[in-house]
C-alpha positions as CSV (number, residue, x, y, z in Angstrom):
1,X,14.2,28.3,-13.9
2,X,11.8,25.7,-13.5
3,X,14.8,23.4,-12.6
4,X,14.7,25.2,-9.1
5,X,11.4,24.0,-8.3
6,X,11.0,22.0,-4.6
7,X,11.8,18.3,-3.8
8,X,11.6,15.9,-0.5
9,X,13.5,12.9,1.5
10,X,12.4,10.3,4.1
11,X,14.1,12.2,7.6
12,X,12.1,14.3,9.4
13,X,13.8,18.0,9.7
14,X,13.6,20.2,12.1
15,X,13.2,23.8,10.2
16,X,11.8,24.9,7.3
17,X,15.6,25.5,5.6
18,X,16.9,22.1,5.9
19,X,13.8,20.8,3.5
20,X,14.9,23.5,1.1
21,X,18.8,22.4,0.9
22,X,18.0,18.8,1.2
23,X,15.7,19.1,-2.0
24,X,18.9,20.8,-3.5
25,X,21.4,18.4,-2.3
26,X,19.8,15.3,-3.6
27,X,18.4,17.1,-6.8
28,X,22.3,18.0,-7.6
29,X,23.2,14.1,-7.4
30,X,24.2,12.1,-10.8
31,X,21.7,9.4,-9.1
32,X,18.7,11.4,-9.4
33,X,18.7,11.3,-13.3
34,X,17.0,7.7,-13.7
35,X,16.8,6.3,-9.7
36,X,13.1,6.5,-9.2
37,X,14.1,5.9,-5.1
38,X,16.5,8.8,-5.0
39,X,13.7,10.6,-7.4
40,X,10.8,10.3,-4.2
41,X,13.3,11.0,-1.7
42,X,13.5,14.8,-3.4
43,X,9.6,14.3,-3.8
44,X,8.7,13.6,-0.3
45,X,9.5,17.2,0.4
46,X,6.7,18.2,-1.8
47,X,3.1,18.7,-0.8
48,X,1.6,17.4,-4.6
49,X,-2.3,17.6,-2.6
50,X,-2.0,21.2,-2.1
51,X,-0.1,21.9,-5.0
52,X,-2.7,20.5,-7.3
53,X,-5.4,22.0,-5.5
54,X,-4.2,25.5,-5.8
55,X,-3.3,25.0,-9.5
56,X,-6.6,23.8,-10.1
57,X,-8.3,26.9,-8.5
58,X,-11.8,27.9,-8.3
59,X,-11.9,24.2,-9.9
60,X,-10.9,22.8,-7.8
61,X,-14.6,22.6,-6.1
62,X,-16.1,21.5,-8.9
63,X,-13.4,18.7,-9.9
64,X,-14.4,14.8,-9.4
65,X,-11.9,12.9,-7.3
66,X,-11.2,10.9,-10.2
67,X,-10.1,13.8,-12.2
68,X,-8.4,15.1,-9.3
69,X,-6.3,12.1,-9.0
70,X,-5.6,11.8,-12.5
71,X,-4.3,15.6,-12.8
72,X,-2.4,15.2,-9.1
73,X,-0.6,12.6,-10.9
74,X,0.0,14.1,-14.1
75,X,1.3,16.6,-12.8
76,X,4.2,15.0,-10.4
77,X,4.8,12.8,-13.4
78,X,5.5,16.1,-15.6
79,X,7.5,17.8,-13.5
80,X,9.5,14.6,-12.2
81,X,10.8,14.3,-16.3
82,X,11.2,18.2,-16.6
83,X,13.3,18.4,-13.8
84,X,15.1,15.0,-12.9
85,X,17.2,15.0,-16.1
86,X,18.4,18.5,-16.0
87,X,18.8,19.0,-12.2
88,X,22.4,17.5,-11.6
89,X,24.0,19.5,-14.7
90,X,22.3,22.8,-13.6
91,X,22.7,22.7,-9.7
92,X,26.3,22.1,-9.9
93,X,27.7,25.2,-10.0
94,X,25.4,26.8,-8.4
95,X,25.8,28.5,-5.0
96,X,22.7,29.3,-2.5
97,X,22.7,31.6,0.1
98,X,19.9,32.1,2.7
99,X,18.2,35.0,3.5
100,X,15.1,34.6,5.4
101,X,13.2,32.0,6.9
102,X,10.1,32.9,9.0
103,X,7.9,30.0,10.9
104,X,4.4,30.7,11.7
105,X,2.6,28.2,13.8
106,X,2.3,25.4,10.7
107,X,3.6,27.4,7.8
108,X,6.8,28.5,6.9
109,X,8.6,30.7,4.2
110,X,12.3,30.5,3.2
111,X,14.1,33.3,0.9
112,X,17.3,32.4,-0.9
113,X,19.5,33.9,-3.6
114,X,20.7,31.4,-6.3
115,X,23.8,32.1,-7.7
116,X,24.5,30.5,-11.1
117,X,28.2,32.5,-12.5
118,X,26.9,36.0,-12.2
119,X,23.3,35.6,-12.5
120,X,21.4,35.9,-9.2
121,X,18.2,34.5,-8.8
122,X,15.8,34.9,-5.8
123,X,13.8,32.0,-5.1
124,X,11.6,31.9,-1.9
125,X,9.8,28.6,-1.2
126,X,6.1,28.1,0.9
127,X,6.2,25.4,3.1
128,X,3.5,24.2,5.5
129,X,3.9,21.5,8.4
130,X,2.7,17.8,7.6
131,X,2.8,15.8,11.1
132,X,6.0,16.1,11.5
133,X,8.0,17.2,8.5
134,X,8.3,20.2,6.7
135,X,6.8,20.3,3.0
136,X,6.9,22.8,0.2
137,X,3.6,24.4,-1.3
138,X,4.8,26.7,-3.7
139,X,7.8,28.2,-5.0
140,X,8.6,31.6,-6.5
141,X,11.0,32.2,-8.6
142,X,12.3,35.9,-9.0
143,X,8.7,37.2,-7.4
144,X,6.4,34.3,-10.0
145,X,4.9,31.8,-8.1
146,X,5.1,28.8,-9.6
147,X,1.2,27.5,-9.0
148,X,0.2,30.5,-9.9
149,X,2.3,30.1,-13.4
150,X,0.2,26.6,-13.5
151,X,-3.2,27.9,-12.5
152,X,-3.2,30.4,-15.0
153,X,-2.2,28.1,-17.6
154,X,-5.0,25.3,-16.3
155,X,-7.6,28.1,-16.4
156,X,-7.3,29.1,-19.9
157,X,-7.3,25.3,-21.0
158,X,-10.5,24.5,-18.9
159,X,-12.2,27.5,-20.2
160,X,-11.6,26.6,-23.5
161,X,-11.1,23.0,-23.8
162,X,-12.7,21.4,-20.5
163,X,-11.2,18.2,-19.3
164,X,-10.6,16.6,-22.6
165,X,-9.0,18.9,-23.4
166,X,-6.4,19.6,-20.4
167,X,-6.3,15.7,-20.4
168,X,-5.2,15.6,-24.3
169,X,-2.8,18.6,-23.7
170,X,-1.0,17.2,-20.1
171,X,-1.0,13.9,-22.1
172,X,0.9,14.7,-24.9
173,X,3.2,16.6,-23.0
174,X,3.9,13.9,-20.6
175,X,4.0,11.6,-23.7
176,X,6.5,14.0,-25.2
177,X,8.8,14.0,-22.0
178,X,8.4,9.9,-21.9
179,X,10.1,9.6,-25.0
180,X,12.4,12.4,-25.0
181,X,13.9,10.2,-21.6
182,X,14.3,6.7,-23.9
């Protein structure tokens, strides 16, 4: 499921929807498994600031900038090798109908139905305006929001562990996912 998640390109687009099927367009290519250029183009669409501040949560206020920056980056690292390699394969026989997209003054939200054989999946994606373009916040896949999944998971680790420990834990996993790519 996670393969669903949101993505980005360099054009500027006029609604909410066109973000969401240009994410799945150019995730779907064979080029996106190991071009790092066709990689940002999906990543563009995705707003890694807000994404990172709402998995953090209540930490958020109490994070350094440093530590900040290192998880911001972490995490687009981890999800660039969960999803990259697996995208094309999954997405292409996949079909995805739209269903709702409503605009309020800077945000957005767009429900679809992903159809994978006879599995349907809805997947609604928050979006919010950055200057001109459109860029996802959130996603949520059959009614679990995907920084929500995160936050809880950040939460318990910072409880527990503090920094180190999240750092050790998103390290090794994005260690893990380095080598799993060679």
């Amino acid at each position: 499921m996670n393969l669903l998640l949101l993505f980005v390109s360099f054009v500027a687009f006029a609604n909410p929807q066109e973000v969401v099927q240009d994410i799945f367009t150019k995730s779907s290519q064979e080029e996106v498994i190991k071009n790092l250029e066709k990689q940002e183009e999906v990543q563009k669409h995705i707003d890694y600031d807000t994404l990172a501040k709402n998995a953090l949560g209540k930490y958020y206020k109490t994070t350094s900038k440093k530590d900040f920056d290192w998880f911001k980056s972490t995490l687009k690292q981890i999800i660039a090798l969960t999803i990259f390699p697996k995208a094309p394969e999954f997405l292409k026989d996949v079909s995805i109908s739209y269903s709702d997209v409503k605009e309020k003054k800077d945000k957005a939200f767009v429900s679809s139905q992903v159809q994978n054989k006879a599995d349907f999946t809805d997947v609604s994606y928050d979006l919010k305006k950055s200057g001109e373009d459109w860029v996802v916040t959130d996603i949520s896949i059959a009614g679990l929001s995907w920084t929500d999944s995160i936050r809880d998971q950040v939460s318990d680790v910072l409880k527990k562990k503090k920094w180190k420990g999240l750092k050790d834990l998103m390290g090794a996993r994005l260690k893990k996912l380095q080598e799993e790519k060679k």
